[in-house]
N, C-alpha and C positions, 0 to 999 in steps of 0.2 A: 443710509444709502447703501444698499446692495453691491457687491464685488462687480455685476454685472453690467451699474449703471454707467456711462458715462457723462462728462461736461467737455461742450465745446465751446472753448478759450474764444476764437473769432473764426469767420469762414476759412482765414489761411491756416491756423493752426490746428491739429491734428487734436481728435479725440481724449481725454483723459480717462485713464482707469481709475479707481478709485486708488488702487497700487501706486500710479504716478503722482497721485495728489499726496498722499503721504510720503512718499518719497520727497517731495518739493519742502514737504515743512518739517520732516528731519532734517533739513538744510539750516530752516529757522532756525532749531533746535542747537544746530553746528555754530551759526554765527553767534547766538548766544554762548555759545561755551569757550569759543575762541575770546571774544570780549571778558570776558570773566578770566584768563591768562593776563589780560593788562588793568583790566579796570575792576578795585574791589569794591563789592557791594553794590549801589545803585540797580539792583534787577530791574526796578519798576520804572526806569526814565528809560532802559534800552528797550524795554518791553513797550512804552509806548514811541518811543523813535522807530522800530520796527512795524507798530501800528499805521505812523503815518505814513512810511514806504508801503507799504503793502497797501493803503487806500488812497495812493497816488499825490499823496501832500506833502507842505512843506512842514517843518518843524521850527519853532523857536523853544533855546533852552535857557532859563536866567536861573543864575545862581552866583552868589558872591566869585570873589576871585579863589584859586586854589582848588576849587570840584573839581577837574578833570573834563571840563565841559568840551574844551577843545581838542584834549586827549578820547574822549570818547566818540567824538564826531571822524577823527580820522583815524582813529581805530578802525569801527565801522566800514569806511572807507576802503579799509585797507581787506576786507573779508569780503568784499564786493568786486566782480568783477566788470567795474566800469572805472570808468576817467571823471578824474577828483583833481580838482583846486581849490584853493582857500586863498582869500582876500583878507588882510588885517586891514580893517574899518580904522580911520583915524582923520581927526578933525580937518585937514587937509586933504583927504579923498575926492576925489574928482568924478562925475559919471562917467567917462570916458575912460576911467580908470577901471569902471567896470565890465563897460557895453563896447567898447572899443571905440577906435576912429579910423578916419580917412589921413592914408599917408599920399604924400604925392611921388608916382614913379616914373619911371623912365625906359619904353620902349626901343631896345636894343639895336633893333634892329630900323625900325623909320625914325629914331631919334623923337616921335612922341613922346608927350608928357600926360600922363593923366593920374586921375585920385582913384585908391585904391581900397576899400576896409578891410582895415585890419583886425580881427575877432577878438574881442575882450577876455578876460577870465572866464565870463558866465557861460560860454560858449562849452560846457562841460555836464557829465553826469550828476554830479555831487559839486555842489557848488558851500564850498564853507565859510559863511561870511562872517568873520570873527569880530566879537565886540562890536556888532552891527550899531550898537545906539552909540558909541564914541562918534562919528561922522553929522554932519547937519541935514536935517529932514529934505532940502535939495540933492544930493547923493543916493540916499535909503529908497527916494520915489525912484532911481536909477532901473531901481528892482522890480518894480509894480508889475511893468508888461510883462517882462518875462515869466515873471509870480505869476500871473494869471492867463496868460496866452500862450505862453510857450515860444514867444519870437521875439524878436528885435528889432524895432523900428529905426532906421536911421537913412537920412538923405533922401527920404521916398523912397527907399526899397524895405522889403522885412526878409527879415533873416531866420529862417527855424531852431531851435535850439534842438538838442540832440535828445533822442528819449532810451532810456528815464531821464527823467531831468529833477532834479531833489535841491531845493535851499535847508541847509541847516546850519541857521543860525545861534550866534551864540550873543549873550548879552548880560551885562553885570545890570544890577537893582538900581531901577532909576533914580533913586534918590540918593545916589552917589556921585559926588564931586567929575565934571565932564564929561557929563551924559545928555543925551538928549530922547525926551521921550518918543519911541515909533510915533507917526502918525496912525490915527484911526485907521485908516483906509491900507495903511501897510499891515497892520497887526490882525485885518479881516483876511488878508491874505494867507497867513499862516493859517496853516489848518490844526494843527495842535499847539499849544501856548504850555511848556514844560517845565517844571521850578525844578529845580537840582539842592537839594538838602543838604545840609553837614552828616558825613559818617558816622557809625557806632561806635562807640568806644573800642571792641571785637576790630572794626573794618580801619580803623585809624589806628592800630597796631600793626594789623598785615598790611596798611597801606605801608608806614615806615620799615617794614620787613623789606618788602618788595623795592623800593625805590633806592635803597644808601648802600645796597650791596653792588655786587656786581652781576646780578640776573639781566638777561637779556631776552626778549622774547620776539619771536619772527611768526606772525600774523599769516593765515592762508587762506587763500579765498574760496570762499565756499558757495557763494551766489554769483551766476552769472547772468549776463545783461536777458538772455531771453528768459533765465528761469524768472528774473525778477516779473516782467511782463506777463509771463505767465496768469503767477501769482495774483496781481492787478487786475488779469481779468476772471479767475476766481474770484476774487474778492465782491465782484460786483454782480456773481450768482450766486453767491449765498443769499438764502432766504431770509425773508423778515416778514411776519405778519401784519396786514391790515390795523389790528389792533395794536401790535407796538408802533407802527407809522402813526396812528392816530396821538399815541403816547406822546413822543417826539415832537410833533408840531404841537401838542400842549403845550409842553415843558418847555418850547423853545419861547410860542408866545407870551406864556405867563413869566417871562424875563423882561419884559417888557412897561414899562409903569403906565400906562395908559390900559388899560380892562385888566390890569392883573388883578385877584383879591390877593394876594398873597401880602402881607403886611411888609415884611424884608424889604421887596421889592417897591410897594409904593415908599415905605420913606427914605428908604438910600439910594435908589437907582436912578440914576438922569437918564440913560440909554442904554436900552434892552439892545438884545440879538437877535440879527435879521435872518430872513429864508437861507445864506448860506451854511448857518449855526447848523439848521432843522439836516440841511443835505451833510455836513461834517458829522452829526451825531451819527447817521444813517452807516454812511461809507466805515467811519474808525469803529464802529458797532460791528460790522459785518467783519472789520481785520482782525479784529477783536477773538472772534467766535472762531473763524478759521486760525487764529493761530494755539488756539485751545480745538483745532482738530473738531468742529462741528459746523455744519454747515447750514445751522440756522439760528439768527438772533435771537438772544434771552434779554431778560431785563438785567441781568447782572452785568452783562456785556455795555448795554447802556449806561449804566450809573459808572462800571470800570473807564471808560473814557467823558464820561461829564465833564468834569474839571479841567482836562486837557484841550477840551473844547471848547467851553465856556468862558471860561474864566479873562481872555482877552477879548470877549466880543459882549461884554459889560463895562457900564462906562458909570460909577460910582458919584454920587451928590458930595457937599461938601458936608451935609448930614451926616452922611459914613465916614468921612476923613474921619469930625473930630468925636465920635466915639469908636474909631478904631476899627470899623467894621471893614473887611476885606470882601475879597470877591468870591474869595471859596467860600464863606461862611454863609454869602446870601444861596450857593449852590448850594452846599448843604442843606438849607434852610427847603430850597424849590423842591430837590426830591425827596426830603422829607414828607412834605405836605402836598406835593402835587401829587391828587387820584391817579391809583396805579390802573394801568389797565385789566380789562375783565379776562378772568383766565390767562395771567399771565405764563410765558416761557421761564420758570427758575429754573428747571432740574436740564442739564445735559443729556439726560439720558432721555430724555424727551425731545432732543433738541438737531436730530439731524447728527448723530456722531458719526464719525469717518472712520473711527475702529473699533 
């Protein structure tokens, strides 16, 4: 793209230089580096936590207890210049505990009585919803609307949540003692599905470095609310070719066990990935590319966020339980062997760079 070109974000917002877009993702660049002051190692779960902000989605991250899962959620948080709460998810959780309710108050002045709502947690930018699967699947659907509308139903009126509006969840391994697993329909909701690994031997020494002394580290925020918007609608003028569209809706419906040939697939998969899979690949492909500074989809951008998208929007036989087969491995398996497209985007320098 040319010094000369511009991109306009919406009718109300003002032109883009190519200068201004760069400028925006040295910002990226900044909240990564601030994050990297508290949290050692994990590059690749901040990298895609940042993918799903920038493509307008929510995130769930699982990983055993001790990652730093909920250390890096408000870390993040904390480099962002928006309004952040976090809810600790527990067997007793109440929706009302989330969504709010009706108090009843008292008019001062004519001595009326009337009911009042009073705004939940979720009523916020960053909504942190800790150990989300601790709580029972009546609570978790608390979240659905919001999740996917952006408001809040209550008593016949709806209530808008504030924009950006971000859930990032956090969750230990369901097959751990007082868990309950998300429901299907909550897990379609998240738009990236993120596992958080054990440290290196290297990052589990500077972890202990960092944490039993007395370092202290003060977070600055580097995004704020318009730039992130910005960003967002950048994100959904980056390019992508016909042909990798065409890709994508392959690769989403050969997830599928009904017409797939792919073997994986017919004998471990009970329920493939629907149309909103095909639109998640699309959007975190495009945040994907822009946050490598290029402003049109490659196939590498694809397969970088497969797994983060896939992976909870596969519903696995008891075939695959009992030989061990996971959901990454049928993904591996799909882009493995699903036909690449013809003349595909690999090289960035072919790709719409932005410097």
């Amino acid at each position: 793209m040319s010094s000369t070109e511009s991109l306009q974000v919406s009718t109300q917002a003002p032109a883009l230089t190519e200068q201004d877009i760069l400028q925006l993702l040295a910002k990226l660049t900044s909240v990564t580096e601030e994050l990297g002051r508290v949290i050692v190692g994990q590059r690749d779960v901040v990298q895609q936590l940042l993918v799903a902000m920038l493509a307008g989605g929510h995130c769930l991250l699982e990983g055993a207890p001790g990652l730093a899962k909920t250390l890096m959620v408000s870390s993040l948080a904390k480099t962002l210049e928006l309004d952040y709460k976090r809810i600790q998810f527990t067997p007793d959780l109440m929706p009302s505990d989330i969504i709010g309710t009706e108090i009843l108050e008292t008019d001062h002045d004519s001595g009326e009585r009337f009911f009042k709502f009073k705004q939940g947690p979720v009523f916020t930018n960053i909504l942190l919803a800790d150990e989300i699967n601790r709580t029972p699947p009546k609570t978790q659907a608390a979240l659905l609307e919001a999740m996917q509308e952006r408001t809040i139903s209550y008593a016949g009126s709806i209530y808008p949540l504030p924009k950006p509006f971000f859930v990032l969840a956090t969750q230990n391994p369901v097959e751990q003692s007082g868990t309950y697993a998300l429901p299907e329909a909550q897990l379609d909701r998240f738009l990236m599905f993120v596992r958080v690994g054990y440290p290196s031997a290297a990052e589990e020494v500077e972890i202990l470095k960092r944490t039993t002394g007395t370092q202290s580290v003060t977070l600055k925020e580097v995004l704020h609310t318009q730039d992130i918007l910005t960003l967002q609608g950048l994100v959904r003028q980056v390019d992508i070719s016909a042909v990798l569209l065409e890709y994508i809706s392959v690769l989403t419906r050969n997830t599928r066990p009904d017409g797939s040939d792919n073997t994986q697939v017919a004998d471990f998969v009970r329920w493939g990935a629907g149309p909103r899979a095909g639109q998640a690949l699309v959007l975190c492909a495009k945040a994907n590319a822009l946050l490598n500074e290029r402003f049109a989809v490659t196939l590498t951008d694809i397969h970088k966020v497969a797994h983060g998208v896939l992976r909870h929007r596969i519903l696995l036989n008891f075939q695959a339980e009992a030989q061990n087969v996971d959901t990454d491995t049928v993904i591996d398996h799909l882009l493995k062997h699903t036909p690449l497209p013809k003349s595909p985007l690999t090289s960035s320098t072919s790709a719409g760079n932005l410097s």
